[in-house]
C-alpha positions, 0 to 999 in steps of 0.5 A: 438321835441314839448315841449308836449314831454318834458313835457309828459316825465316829468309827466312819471317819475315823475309818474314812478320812475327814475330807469326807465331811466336806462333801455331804453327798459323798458322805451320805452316800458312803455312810448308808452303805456302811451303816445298812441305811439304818440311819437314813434321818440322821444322815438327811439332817446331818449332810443338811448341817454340813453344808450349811452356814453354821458349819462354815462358820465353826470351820472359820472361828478361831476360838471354839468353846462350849458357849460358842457351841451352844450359840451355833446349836441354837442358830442351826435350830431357828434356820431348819427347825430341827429338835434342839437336842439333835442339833446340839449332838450334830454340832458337837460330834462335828468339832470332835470330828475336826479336832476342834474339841477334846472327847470329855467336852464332848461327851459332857455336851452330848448329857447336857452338861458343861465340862468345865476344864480344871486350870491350876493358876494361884491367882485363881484361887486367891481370886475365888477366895476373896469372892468366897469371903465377901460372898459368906458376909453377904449371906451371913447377912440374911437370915435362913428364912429370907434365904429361902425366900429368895431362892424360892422368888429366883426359882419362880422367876426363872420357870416364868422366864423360861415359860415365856422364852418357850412361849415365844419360841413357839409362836415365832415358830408357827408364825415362820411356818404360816408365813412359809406356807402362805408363800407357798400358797401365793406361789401356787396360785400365781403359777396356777394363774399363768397356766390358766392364762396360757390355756386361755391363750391357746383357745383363742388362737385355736379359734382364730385358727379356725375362723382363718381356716373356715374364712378361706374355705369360703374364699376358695368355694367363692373362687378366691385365693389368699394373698399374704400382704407385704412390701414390693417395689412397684413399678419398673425400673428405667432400663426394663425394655418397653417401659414408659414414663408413668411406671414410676418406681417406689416401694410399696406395702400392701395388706393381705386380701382375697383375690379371684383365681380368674377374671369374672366369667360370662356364667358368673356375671350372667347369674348376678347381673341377668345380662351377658355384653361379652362379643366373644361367648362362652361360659367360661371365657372372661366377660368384656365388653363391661365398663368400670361402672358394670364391675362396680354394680357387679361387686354391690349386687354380688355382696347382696346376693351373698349377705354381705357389706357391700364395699361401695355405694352409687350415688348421683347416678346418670341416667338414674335407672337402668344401664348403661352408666355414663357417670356417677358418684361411688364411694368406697367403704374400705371395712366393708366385708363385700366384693371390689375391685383391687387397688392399682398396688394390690394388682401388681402386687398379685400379679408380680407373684414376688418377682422383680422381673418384667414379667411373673414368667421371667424377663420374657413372656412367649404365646405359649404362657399368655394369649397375647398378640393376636395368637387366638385372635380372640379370648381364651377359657381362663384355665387355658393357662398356667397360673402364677405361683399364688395360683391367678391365672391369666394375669398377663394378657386375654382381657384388661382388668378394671382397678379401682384407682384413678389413672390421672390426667396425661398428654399422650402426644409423645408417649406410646399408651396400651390404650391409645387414649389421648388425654383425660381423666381415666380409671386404671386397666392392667394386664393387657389383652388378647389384641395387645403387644408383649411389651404391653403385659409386663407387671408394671404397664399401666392402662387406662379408660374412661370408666364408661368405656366399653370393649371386647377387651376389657373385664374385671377381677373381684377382691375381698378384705382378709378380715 
């Protein structure tokens, strides 16, 4: 840093106020303007010095001397690691620029020199005289020989002390800038960390993405939709008109599954099975006429088919080949990725569609919605009509549809079942038929049969895990 700085900056404030020292933006910019931006370094260090520590701290001393100067230079150089000599002329310009130090100190401190204020005080003197006369006794003492001596031992502890003052600053100063450059380091590597973490992060939800997305293009080339899980009130409340005793109300939460947009068609059971029992032929009506045994042997050999778990397993079966089963022992693998029946809660589930009312139509259901009392006399093709909002057809009416749960044992003496049983331990049925009443399709209407029973009215729709 030249003088023509220091004096420049001196010309500046005096021309431009003090204040604006006390905003360092507002003084560099000024000052690059006035100056051409011959000084662009300078300013940087000095708007640096401005807003520092050390220069709060001269604003706040009380007694500002040169040692008090110098042990500001020596604090602003360890902190920014600036040339000492830099910082000296930055210092001592500022207090000149407050007031705080008269142009002689200054000037003496800009040459490297201390001003040392000449105080006429008799005391003083008198003090400086004494000392002058003990310190020649002292001296007259030694010869001129081991004066040299001295000085010379005094000369060469004073450049050692100061080689290993300059030897020292040195290396803390390196080991500064390792430590600043180590934590740099760190920082960069913890950041590039994250990112790499993050990448990784996005791959794998892309691909889990993928998979979904190539899972349900499979689903819907096999017929199936997916139903996000949730929590429904299954059941009906006790004011729903037709209601009866066993549709208990209760809160109820469902995982997400796949669920056939149809029943299972005559074409479809005909490919699998080799047989069609249907009364009412057509390819694309809805096979009947099965038993809950015939839609469990279905789901097993249509996982085979298409090379996957199948979710349930016969054992104990009566009579032990060949159909019809009378009875028999299944048990449900639940992780299997193969076909099954849906569970009585899934069902009302998929067919309430997120409606509370007593049908996914609304509190009312008209002949023109659903095949229901008669109206064909028989069964209908499953897209005959419209589906409900997660796009399943024909949840309301033309055939019961097997559920894997157990109806339980009732007495029906007093009660109106859909299925006329009597007593006895049953295998679920909802959704009513083509014979059946409107009261009789709403959500929550249970049926139910022995799972050997066998009727023009009775089908099946297949579910597959989400996962």
């Amino acid at each position: 840093m030249q003088k023509t700085f220091i004096s420049l900056i001196i010309e500046f404030v005096e021309e431009n106020g003090r204040k604006i020292l006390e905003n360092p933006d507002r003084f560099k910019s000024l000052f690059l303007d006035f100056s051409q931006n011959q000084y662009k370094a300078e300013v940087q260090i000095f708007c640096q010095f401005l807003a520092s520590p050390q220069a709060q701290e001269i604003r706040q001393s009380s007694d500002v001397d040169e040692l008090f100067l110098k042990g500001v230079a020596d604090r602003f150089h360890q902190a920014y690691l600036f040339k000492e000599d830099i910082c000296k002329q930055i210092i001592f310009a500022y207090v000149q620029f407050l007031g705080l130090v008269d142009k002689k100190v200054f000037e003496a401190g800009l040459k490297g020199e201390v001003a040392k204020p000449k105080i006429k005080i008799d005391k003083q003197k008198d003090k400086k005289k004494k000392e002058k006369v003990i310190e020649d006794k002292i001296v007259s003492n030694f010869s001129k020989k081991n004066k040299k001596i001295i000085l010379i031992a005094v000369a060469i502890i004073a450049v050692i002390g100061f080689s290993i003052f300059g030897v020292n600053k040195s290396i803390e100063t390196q080991q500064q800038r390792v430590a600043i450059e180590a934590q740099r380091q760190r920082e960069a590597e913890i950041q590039r960390q994250k990112e790499l973490e993050e990448e990784q992060r996005q791959r794998e939800e892309e691909a889990r993405i993928q998979r979904e997305l190539e899972i349900r293009r499979q689903m819907e080339a096999a017929g199936l939709v997916f139903i996000q899980g949730g929590t429904f009130m299954m059941g009906s409340p006790i004011s729903e008109s037709g209601r009866i005793e066993n549709e208990i109300q209760r809160q109820v939460t469902v995982s997400s599954f796949n669920m056939g947009k149809f029943t299972v068609t005559q074409k479809e059971y005909q490919e699998v099975m080799g047989v069609n029992p249907s009364h009412f032929r057509s390819e694309n009506f809805p096979v009947e006429q099965v038993t809950w045994f015939d839609a469990i042997e279905y789901c097993i050999r249509r996982s085979q088919r298409e090379g996957l778990t199948p979710a349930y397993t016969i054992t104990n079966r009566v009579p032990a080949t060949g159909h019809p089963i009378t009875s028999a022992t299944v048990t449900w693998n639940r992780n299997a990725n193969g076909y099954r029946l849906p569970t009585e809660a899934e069902w009302e589930y998929a067919c309430r569609a997120g409606t509370t009312t007593a049908y996914n139509t609304g509190n009312n259901i008209t002949t023109s919605q659903a095949n229901f009392s008669y109206s064909f006399g028989r069964t209908t093709p499953i897209r005959n009509y419209f589906p409900n909002v997660f796009g399943l057809y024909d949840m309301h009416g033309n055939v019961w549809e097997w559920c894997w749960d157990w109806y339980g044992f009732y007495s029906f003496e007093n009660t109106t079942d859909p299925m006329g049983a009597s007593s006895g331990y049953f295998r679920v049925l909802r959704g009513g038929s083509f014979q059946i009443s409107a009261a009789n399709l709403r959500s929550a209407c249970r049926g139910g049969n022995t799972p050997s029973a066998r009727g023009f009215s009775s089908g099946f729709r297949i579910v597959r895990n989400a996962n």
